[in-house]
C-alpha positions in Angstrom: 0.0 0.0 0.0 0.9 3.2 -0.3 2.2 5.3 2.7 0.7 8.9 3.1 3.7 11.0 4.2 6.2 9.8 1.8 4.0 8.0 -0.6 6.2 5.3 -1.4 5.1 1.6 -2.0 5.4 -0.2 1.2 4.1 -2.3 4.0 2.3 -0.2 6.4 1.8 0.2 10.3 -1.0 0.4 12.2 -0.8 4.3 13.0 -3.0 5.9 15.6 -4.8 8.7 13.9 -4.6 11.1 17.2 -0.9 10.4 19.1 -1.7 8.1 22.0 -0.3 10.5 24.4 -3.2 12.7 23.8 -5.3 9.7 25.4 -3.6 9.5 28.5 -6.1 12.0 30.3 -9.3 9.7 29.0 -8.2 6.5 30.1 -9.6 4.7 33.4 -7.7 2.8 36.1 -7.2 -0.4 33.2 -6.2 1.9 30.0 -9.6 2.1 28.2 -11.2 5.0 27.1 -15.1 5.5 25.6 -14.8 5.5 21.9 -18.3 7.3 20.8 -19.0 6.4 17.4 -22.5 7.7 17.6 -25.8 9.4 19.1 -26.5 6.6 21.4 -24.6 4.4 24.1 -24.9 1.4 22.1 -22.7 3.1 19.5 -20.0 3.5 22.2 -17.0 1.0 22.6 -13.8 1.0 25.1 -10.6 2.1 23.1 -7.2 1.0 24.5 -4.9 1.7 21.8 -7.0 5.0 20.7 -8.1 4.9 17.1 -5.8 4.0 14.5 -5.2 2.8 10.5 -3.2 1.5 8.4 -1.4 4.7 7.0 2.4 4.9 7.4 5.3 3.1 6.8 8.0 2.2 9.6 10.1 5.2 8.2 7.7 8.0 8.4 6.3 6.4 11.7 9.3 6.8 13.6 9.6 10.3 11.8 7.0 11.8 13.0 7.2 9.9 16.7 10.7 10.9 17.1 10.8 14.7 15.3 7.5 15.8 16.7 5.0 13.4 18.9 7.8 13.1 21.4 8.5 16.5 21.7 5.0 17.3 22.3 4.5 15.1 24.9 7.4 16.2 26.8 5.2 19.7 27.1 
């Protein structure tokens, strides 16, 4: 597949869509937050790894984790 940062052809990794630091606040006592996918309760489901796709390759994944995600979470 193709890799939207550097759109090269490769294998991609399951990349969270938000950084999972950003989670940290919205998880309970067993790391699970509410996902809420909808209007009513029955549309909600526990997250533990936040919400994430296949869209980056390995490269571009440690890129962005190492040049900017761990910077931020430092603040």
């Amino acid at each position: 597949m193709t890799c939207r940062l550097c759109l090269k052809e490769k294998e991609l990794c399951l990349s969270h869509i938000v950084p999972e630091f950003l989670y940290r606040d919205l998880y309970d006592e067993i790391h699970r937050a509410i996902g809420v996918y909808g209007a009513r309760p029955k549309d909600w489901e526990y997250l533990q790894k936040g919400i994430r796709e296949f869209l980056l390759c390995h490269e571009c994944e440690q890129f962005l984790n190492n040049t900017y995600e761990k910077f931020f979470d430092r603040l």
